[in-house]
C-alpha positions in Angstrom: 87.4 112.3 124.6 85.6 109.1 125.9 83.5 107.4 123.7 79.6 108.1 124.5 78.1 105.3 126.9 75.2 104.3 125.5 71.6 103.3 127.5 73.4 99.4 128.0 76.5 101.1 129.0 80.0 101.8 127.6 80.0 100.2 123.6 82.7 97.8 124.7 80.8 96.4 127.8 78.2 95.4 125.2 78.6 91.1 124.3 79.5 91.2 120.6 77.6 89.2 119.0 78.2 88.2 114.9 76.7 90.3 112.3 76.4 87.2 109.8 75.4 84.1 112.3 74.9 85.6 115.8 77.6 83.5 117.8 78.8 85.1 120.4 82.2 83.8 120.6 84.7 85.4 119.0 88.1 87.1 119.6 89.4 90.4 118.9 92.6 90.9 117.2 92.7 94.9 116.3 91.9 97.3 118.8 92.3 100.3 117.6 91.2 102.2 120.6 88.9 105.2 120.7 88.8 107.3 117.3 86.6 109.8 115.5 84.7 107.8 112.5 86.4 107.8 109.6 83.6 109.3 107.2 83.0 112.3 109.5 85.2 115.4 108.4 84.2 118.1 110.0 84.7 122.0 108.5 88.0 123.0 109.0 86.8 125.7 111.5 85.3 123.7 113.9 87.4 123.4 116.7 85.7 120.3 118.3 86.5 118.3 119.7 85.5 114.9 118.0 83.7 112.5 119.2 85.1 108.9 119.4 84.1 105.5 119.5 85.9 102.2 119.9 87.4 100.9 116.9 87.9 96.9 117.1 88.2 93.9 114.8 86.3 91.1 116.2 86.6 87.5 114.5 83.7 85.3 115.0 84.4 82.0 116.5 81.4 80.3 114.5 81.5 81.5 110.9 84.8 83.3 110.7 84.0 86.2 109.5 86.2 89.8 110.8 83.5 92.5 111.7 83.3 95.5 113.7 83.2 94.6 117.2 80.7 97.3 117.7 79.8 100.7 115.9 77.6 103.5 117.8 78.6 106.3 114.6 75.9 107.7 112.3 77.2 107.8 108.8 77.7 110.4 106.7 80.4 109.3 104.4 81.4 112.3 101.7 81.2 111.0 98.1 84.5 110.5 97.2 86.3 110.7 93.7 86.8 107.5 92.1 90.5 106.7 91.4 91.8 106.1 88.3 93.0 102.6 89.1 89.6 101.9 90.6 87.9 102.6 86.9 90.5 100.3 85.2 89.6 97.3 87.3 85.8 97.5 86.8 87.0 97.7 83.1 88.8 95.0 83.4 86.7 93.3 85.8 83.5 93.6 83.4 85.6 92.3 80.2 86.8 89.0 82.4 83.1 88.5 83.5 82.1 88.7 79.6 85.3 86.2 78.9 83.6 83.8 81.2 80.0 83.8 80.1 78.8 84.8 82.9 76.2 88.1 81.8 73.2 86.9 79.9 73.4 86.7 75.9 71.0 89.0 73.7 71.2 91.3 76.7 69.6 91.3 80.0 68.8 93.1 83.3 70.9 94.3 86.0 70.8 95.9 89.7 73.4 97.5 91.1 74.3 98.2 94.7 76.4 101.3 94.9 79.1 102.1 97.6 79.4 105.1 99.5 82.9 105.7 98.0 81.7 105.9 94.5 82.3 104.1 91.1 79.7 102.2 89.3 79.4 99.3 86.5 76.3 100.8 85.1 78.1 102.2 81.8 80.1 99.1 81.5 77.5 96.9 81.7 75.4 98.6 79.4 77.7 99.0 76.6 77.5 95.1 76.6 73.8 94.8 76.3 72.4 95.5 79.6 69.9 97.5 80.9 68.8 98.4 84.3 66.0 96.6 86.1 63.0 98.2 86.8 63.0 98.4 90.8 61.5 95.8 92.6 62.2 92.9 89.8 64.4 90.5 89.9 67.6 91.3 87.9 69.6 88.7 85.2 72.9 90.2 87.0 73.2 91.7 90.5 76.2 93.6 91.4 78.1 94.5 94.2 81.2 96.3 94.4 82.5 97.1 98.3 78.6 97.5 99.0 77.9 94.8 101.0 80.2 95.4 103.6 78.9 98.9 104.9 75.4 97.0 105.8 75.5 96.6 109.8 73.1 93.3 110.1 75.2 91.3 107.0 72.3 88.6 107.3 70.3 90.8 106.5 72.3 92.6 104.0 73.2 89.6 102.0 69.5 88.4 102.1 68.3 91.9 99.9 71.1 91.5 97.7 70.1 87.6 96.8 66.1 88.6 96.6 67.2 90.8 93.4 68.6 87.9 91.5 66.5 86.4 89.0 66.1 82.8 88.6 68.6 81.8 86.5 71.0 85.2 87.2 74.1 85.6 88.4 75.5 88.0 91.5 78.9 89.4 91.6 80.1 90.4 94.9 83.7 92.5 94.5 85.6 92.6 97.9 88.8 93.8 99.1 90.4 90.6 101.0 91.2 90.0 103.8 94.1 87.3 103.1 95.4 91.0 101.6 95.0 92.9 104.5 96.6 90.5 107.0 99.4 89.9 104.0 100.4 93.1 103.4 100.1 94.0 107.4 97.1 96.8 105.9 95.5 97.9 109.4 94.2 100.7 108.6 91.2 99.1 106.1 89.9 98.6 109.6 87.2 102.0 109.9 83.8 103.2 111.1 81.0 102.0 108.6 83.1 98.8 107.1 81.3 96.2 108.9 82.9 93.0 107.9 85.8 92.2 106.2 85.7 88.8 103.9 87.6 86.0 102.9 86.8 83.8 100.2 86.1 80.3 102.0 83.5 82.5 104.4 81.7 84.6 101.9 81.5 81.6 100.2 80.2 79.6 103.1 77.5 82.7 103.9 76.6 82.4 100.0 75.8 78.8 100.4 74.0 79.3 103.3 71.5 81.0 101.6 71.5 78.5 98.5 73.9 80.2 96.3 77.3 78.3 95.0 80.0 80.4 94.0 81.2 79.4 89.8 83.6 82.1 89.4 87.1 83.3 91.2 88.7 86.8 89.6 91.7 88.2 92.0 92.6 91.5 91.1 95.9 93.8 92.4 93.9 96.7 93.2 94.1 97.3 96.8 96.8 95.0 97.2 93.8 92.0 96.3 90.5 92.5 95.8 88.4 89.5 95.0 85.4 88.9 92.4 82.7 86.1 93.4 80.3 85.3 91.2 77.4 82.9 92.5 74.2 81.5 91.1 71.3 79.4 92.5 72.5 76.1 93.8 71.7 73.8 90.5 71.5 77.0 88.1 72.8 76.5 84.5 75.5 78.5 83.6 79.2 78.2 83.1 81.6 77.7 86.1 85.1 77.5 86.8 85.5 75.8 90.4 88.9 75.1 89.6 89.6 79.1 90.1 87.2 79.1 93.0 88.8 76.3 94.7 92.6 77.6 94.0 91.9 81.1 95.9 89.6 79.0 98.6 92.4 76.9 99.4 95.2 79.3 99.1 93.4 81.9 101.5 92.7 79.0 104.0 96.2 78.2 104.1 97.0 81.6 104.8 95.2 81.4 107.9 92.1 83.8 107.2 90.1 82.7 110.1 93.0 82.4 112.3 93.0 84.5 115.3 96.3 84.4 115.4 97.4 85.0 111.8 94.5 87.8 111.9 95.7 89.4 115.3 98.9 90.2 113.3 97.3 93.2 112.4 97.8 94.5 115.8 101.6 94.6 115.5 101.5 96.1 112.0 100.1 99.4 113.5 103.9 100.2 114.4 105.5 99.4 111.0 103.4 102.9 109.6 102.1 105.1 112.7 105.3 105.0 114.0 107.8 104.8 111.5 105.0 108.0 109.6 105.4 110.2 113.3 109.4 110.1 113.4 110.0 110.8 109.9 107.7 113.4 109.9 109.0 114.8 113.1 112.4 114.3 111.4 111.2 116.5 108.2 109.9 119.4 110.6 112.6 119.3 112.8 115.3 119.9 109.3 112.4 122.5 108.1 111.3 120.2 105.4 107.7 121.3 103.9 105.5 118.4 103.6 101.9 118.0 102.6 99.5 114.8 102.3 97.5 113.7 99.3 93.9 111.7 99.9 91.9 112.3 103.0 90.6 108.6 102.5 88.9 106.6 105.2 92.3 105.0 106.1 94.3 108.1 106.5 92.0 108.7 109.5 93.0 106.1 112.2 96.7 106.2 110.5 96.7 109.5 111.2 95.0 109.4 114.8 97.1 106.3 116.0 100.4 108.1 115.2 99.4 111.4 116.9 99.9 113.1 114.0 98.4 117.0 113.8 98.9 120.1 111.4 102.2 120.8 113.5 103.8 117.6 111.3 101.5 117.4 108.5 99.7 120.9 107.6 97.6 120.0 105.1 96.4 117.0 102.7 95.0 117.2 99.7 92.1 115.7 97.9 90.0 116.0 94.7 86.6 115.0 96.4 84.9 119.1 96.2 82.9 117.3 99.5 86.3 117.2 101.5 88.2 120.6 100.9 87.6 123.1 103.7 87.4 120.3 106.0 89.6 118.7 108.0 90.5 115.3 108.8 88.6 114.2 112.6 90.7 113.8 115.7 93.7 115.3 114.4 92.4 118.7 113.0 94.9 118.4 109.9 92.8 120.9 106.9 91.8 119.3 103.6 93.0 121.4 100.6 91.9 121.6 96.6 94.7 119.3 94.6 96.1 122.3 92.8 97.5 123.7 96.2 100.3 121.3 96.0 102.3 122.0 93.3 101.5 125.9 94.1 103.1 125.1 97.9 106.4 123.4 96.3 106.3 121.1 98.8 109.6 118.9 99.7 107.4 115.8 100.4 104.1 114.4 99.6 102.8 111.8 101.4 100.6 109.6 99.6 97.6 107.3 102.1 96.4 105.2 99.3 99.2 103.9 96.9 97.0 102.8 94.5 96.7 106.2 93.5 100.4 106.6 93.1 100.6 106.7 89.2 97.8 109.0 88.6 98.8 111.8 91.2 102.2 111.7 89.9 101.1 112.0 86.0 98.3 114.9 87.6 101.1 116.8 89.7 104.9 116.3 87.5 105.4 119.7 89.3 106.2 118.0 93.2 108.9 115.6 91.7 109.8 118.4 88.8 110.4 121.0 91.9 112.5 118.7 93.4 109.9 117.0 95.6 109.4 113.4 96.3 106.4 111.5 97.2 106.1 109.3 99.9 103.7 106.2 100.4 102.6 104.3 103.5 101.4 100.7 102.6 101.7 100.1 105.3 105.6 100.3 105.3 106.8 104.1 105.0 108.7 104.0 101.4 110.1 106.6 99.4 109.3 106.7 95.9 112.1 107.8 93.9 112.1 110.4 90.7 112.8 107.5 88.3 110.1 105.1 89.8 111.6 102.5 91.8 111.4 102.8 95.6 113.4 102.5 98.8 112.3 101.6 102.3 112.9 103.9 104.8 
């Protein structure tokens, strides 16, 4: 199904323009083609079909910042239960801030911008002496974790974020890098709703654009790297560590972040998963192997859509968001079930779409691995993950 022309004409007739500085040069180096969005799961009885939009990474030629080329969806994005690993890095991410000096002592205010997928510093934050701001006042701490990126004008989106910061107060911005993404060959971060994609030397860049410096560098694993920023007023007192901030700036610039050519490796990473995903799934059916999936996440969708894959190859996945089962995953019509399905299936296989979850499914389901099954993760290389816990490519 053809994405819906809109009143200018099809979305990718439509000059891209940047969502940060408004340049109009840039150069796109992931075309995903035409998919459903990514946040839209539809119930599992609705035949469709699913509408479907372009899906393209765009890098501006001006700023250097990756972006959705275009995005005609309306979101609807299903709250999503926060992974285990995801609440051990704000943990740990909140006890490094403290470390530094970064949150206010005696206490203080804070504002936090949520994310659609869920998870909050709220709780952490308050057990060390902060409370939340009353709306409309500027905050001692602002934070952001994977917020920023879902607003489509990022000028704009950046611009709210900075008019909560108090005077003297400090914003933390958490990001999943790119440098990761493009290292670890991760396509398939690339969805509906994300609009931009960061590196450090170009959030820092948009930071000091509107008179904030960055202090503070954290890098954590989650994700494969996800990045903390934390920024203050140009001139502001508080401690710093440019040393940290300089060390990931340097080392992501040398990786080639805004590199069309370093980025555009995305495009051939598609192959190492959706293809090598389709034949050993094919394979599995073909030896009447059972197999199920595990997290309907945002990236299983255009993994799942670029490799063809249906409910003939993969007939269910599972996932512990309550907003997800009795759906189904868009464009490929595969049916969401409740976790405790799995183990009551005895399935051969599991194939995991977000290996960060890997150690928490496994202590929540011993039954797949105790039956004899073995789970399988895709990140993006397919790799079987043996009984013991060491893992072999396939």
């Amino acid at each position: 199904m053809d994405a819906a022309p809109s009143a200018l004409g099809h979305p990718r007739d439509i000059p891209v323009r940047c969502r940060w500085c408004r340049a109009d040069q840039g150069t796109v180096v992931l075309d995903l083609g035409d998919q459903p969005a990514a946040d839209h799961f539809p119930p599992v009885d609705d035949p469709g079909p699913d509408p479907v939009h372009p899906l393209r990474m765009w890098l501006c030629g001006g700023c250097g910042l990756a972006q959705l080329a275009e995005d005609p969806t309306t979101p609807e994005e299903p709250r999503g239960a926060e992974p285990a690993a995801m609440v051990a890095q704000a943990k740990d991410a909140v006890a490094r801030v403290l470390a530094a000096g970064l949150l206010p002592a005696g206490g203080g205010s804070i504002t936090e911008f949520g994310s659609p997928h869920g998870g909050s510093w709220l709780d952490l934050l308050g057990a060390a002496g902060l409370t939340e701001a009353t709306p409309g006042t500027p905050a001692d701490v602002v934070v952001d974790c994977f917020g920023l990126m879902h607003a489509a004008d990022q000028a704009a989106g950046l611009a709210e974020r900075v008019e909560a910061v108090a005077e003297d107060g400090v914003l933390l911005l958490q990001f999943h890098t790119l440098a990761a993404i493009v290292a670890d060959g991760s396509w398939n971060s690339l969805r509906h709703g994300h609009f931009a994609y960061y590196s450090v030397p170009v959030l820092e860049r948009m930071l000091d654009a509107v008179g904030f410096e960055v202090v503070h560098a954290f890098l954590f694993d989650l994700y494969g790297g996800t990045v903390l920023l934390a920024a203050r007023r140009r001139g502001a007192p508080g401690p710093a560590d440019p040393v940290s901030v300089g060390s990931m700036r340097d080392r992501e610039v040398s990786a080639g972040v805004t590199d069309p050519a370093v980025v555009g490796r995305l495009e051939e990473a598609t192959r190492a998963s959706a293809d090598a995903l389709r034949e050993r799934l094919t394979e599995l059916r073909d030896r009447g192997r059972s197999v199920l999936g595990y997290a309907a996440a945002s990236r299983a969708v255009p993994l799942l859509n670029r490799a063809g894959i249906g409910a003939d190859l993969l007939p269910a996945v599972a996932d512990g968001s309550p907003g997800k089962q009795g759906r189904r995953v868009p464009g490929v019509g595969v049916p969401i079930i409740a976790v405790d399905e799995v183990e009551e299936r005895h399935p051969d296989e599991v194939v995991l779409f977000v290996t960060d979850l890997l150690d928490e499914v496994r202590g929540r389901l011993p039954g797949v691995e105790a039956g004899g099954g073995q789970w399988v993760v895709v990140d993006p290389v397919v790799r079987v993950v043996t009984p013991l816990g060491g893992s072999a490519s396939v």
